[in-house]
C-alpha positions as CSV (number, residue, x, y, z in Angstrom):
1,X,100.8,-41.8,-154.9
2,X,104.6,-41.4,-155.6
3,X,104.6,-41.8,-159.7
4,X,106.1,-44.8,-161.3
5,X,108.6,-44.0,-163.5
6,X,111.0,-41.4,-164.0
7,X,114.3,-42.9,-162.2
8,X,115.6,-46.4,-160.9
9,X,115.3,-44.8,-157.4
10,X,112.0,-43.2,-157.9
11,X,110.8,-47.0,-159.3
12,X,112.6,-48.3,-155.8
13,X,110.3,-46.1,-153.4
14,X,107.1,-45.3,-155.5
15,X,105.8,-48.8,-154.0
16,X,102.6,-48.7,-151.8
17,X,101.2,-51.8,-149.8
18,X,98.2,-53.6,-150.3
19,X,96.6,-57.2,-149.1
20,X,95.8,-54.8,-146.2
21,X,93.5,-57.8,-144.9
22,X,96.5,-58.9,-142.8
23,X,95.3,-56.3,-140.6
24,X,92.2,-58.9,-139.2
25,X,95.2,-61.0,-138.0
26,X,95.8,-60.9,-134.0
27,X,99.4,-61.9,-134.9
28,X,100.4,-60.5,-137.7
29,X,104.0,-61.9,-137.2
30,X,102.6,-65.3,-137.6
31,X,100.9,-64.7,-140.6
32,X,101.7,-66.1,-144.1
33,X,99.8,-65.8,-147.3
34,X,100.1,-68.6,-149.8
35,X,99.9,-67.7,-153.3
36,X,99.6,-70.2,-156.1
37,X,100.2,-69.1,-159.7
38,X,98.8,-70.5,-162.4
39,X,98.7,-70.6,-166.4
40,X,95.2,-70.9,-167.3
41,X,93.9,-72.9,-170.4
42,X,92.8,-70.3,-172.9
43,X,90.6,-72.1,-174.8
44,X,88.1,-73.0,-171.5
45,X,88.8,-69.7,-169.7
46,X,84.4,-69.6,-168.6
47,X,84.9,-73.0,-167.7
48,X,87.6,-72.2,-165.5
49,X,86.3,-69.1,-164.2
50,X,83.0,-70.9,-163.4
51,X,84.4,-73.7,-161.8
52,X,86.6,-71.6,-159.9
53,X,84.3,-69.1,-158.4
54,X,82.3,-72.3,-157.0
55,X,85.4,-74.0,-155.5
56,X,86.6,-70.5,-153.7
57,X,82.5,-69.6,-152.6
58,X,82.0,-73.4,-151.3
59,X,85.5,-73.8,-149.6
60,X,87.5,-70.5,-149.1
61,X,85.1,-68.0,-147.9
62,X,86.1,-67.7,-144.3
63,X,88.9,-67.0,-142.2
64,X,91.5,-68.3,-142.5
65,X,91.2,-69.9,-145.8
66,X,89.7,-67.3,-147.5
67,X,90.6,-66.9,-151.3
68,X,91.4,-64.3,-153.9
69,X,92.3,-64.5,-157.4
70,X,94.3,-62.2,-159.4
71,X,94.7,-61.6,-163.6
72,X,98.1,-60.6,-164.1
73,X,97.9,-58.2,-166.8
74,X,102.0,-56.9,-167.4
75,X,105.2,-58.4,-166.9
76,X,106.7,-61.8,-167.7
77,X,104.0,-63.8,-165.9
78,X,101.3,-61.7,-168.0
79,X,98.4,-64.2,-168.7
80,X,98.9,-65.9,-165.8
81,X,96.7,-65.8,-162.5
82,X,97.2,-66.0,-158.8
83,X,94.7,-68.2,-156.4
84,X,95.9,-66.6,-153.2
85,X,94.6,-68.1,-149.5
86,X,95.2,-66.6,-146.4
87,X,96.4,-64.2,-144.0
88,X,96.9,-67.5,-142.2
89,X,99.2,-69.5,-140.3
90,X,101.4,-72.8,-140.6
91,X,99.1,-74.4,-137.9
92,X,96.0,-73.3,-139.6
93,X,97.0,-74.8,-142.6
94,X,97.1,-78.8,-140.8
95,X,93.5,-78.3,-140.8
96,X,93.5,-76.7,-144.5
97,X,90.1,-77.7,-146.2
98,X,90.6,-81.3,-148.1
99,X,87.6,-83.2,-147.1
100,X,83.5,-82.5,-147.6
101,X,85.0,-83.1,-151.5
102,X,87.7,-80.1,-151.6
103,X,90.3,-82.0,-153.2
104,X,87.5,-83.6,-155.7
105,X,86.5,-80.5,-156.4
106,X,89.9,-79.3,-157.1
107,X,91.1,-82.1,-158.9
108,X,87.9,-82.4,-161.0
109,X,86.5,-78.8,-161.8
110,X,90.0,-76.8,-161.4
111,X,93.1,-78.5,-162.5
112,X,91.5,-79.9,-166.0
113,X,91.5,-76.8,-167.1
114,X,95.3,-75.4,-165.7
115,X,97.9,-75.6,-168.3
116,X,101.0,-75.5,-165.5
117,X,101.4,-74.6,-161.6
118,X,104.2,-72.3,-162.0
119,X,105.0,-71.8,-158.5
120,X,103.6,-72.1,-154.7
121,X,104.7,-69.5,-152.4
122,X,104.5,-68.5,-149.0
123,X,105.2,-64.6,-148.3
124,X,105.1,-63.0,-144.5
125,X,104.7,-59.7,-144.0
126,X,106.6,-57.7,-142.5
127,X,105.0,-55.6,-139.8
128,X,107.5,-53.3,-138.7
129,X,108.3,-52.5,-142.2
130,X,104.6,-52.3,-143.7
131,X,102.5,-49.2,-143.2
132,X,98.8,-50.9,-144.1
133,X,97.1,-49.5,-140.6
134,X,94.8,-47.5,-142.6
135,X,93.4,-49.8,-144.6
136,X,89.9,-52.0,-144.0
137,X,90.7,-55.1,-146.0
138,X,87.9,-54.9,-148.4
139,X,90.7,-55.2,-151.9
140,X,87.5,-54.4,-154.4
141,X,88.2,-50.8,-153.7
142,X,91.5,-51.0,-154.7
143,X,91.4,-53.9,-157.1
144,X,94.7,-52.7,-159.6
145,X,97.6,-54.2,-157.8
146,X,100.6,-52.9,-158.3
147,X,103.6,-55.6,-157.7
148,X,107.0,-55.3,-157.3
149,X,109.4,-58.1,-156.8
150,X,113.1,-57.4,-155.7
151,X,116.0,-60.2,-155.6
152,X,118.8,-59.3,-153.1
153,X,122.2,-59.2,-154.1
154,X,124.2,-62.2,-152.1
155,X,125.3,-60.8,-148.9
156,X,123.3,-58.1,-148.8
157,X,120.4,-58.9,-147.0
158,X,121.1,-55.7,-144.7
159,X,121.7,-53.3,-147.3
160,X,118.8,-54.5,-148.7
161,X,116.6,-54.1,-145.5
162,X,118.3,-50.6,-144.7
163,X,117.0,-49.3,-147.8
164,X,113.7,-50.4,-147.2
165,X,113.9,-48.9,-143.6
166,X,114.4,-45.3,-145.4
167,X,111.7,-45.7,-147.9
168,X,109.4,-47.2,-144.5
169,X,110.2,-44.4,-142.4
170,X,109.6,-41.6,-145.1
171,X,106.4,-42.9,-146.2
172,X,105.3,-42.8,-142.8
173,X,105.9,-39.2,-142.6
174,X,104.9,-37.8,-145.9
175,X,101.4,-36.2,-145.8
176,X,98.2,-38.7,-146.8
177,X,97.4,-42.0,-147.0
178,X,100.7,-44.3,-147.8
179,X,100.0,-47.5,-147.3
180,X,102.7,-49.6,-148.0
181,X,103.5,-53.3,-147.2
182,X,106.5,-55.6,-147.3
183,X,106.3,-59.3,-148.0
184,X,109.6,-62.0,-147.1
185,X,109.4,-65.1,-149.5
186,X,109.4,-67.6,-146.7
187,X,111.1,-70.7,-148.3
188,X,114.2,-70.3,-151.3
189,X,113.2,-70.2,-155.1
190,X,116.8,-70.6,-156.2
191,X,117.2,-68.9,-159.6
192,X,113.4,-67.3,-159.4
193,X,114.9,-65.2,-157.0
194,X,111.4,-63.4,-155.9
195,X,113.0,-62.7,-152.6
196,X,110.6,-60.0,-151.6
197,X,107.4,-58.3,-153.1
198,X,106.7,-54.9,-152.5
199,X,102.7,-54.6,-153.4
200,X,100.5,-51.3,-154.4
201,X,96.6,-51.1,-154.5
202,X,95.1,-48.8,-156.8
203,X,91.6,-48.2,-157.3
204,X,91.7,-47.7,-161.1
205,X,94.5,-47.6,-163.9
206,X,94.3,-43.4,-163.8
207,X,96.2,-42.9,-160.6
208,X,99.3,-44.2,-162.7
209,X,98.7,-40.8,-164.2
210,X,99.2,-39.1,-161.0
211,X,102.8,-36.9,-160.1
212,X,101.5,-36.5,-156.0
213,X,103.9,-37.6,-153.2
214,X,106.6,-35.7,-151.5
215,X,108.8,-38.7,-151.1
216,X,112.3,-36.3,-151.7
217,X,111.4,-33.5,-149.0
218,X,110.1,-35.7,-146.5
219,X,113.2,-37.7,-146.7
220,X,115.5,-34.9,-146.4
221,X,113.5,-33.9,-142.6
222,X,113.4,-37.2,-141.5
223,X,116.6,-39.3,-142.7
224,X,118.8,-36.1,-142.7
225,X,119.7,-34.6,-146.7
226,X,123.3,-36.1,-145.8
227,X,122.0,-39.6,-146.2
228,X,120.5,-39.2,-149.4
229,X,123.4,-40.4,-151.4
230,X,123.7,-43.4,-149.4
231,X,120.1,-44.5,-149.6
232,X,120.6,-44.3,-153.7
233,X,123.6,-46.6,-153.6
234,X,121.8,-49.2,-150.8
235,X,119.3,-49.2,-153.3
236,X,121.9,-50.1,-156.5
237,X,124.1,-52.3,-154.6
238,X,121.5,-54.3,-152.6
239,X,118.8,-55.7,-155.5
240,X,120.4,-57.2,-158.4
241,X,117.0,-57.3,-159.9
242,X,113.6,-56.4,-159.5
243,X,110.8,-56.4,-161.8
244,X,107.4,-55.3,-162.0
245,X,103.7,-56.8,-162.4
246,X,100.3,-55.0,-162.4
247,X,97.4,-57.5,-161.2
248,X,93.7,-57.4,-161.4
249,X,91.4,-58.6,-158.7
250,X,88.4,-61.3,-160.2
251,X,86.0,-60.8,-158.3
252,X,83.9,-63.4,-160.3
253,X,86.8,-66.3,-159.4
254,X,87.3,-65.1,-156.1
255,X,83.7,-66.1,-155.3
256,X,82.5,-62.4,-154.5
């Protein structure tokens, strides 16, 4: 794993993928995942969890409405969770589970015990980009997520996409395992930004610890030393911001 810290261009590229289950798609270019955040009530957090794990086991265990939930533990949303459906598609989602007492169940056993919906977001992968072939989809192996979101400076979507095409094609050259995945935010947020996440998997909290990676090198044999320069200043003139969010899978909610 490429460590996470040191430089603003080392933070840029350190990012691996993860939600590798869009792998069990057939068309992956289809395929969105929607992710619901929420802000829990504190004081009925077993209710909640409880309630939850019933609603996801009963209604989102299969393809393709299966369900995860994430604890975000750092970052501004810390506190927070993410109920998060899919790899799907928009025609999937006319048939979305509402009746057999879904929406009861929601609106009965869930929502009483959400402070706020803070946002509900559709992201696509992108396949060309994303480097996740190696993975088997089974996310309680890697359940530390690591998050990044990026917000692209106006007009450059290219620059922004030409960076990310350097970090793509050096990851899939170094030595190991990289996975590493790129998600498009289908639909505006306006000031949110949260134009695209770049996501990690970890299977515990040491391998922040680790130096590893190669990323430098195997940049310079496969992009050419030359471009070096100009991948750092894609990278400062394309994202105007980006920040970062470590999330931990519940199995318990996530009806596991």
């Amino acid at each position: 794993m490429i460590k996470k810290t040191i430089s603003l261009i080392t933070i840029f590229v350190m990012v691996f993928g993860f939600m590798s289950t869009l792998n069990a798609q057939d068309d992956q270019s289809s395929a969105v995942l929607e992710s619901i955040m929420l802000t829990p009530d504190y004081k009925n957090l077993k209710t909640l969890g409880d309630n939850m794990r019933e609603h996801n086991a009963k209604f989102h265990a299969n393809e393709p409405y299966n369900a995860e939930v994430y604890n975000i533990s750092t970052g501004p949303n810390a506190g927070s969770m993410v109920w998060m459906m899919g790899p799907t598609t928009y025609s999937h989602l006319d048939a979305r589970p509402s009746g057999d007492g879904h929406d009861e169940h929601w609106r009965d056993k869930v929502m009483p015990y959400i402070k706020k919906i803070e946002t509900i977001e559709f992201w696509k992968m992108d396949s060309k980009l994303s480097n996740l072939e190696m993975m088997d989809g089974d996310i309680s192996k890697t359940p530390v997520i690591f998050v990044r979101y990026h917000e692209i400076e106006r007009g450059e979507i290219p620059g922004a996409f030409a960076f990310l095409e350097y970090v793509s094609k050096t990851l899939k050259a170094m030595d190991g395992n990289n996975p590493w995945g790129v998600y498009v935010n289908e639909f505006r947020q306006g000031n949110l930004g949260r134009h695209i996440a770049t996501v990690g998997f970890m299977k515990n909290w040491a391998e922040m610890d680790e130096e590893g990676g190669n990323f430098k090198e195997t940049f310079d044999k496969v992009n050419g030393k030359e471009n070096w320069q100009l991948f750092q200043d894609l990278g400062e003139k394309s994202f105007s911001n980006s920040w970062d969010e470590i999330w931990n899978y519940n199995a318990y909610m996530s009806g596991k």
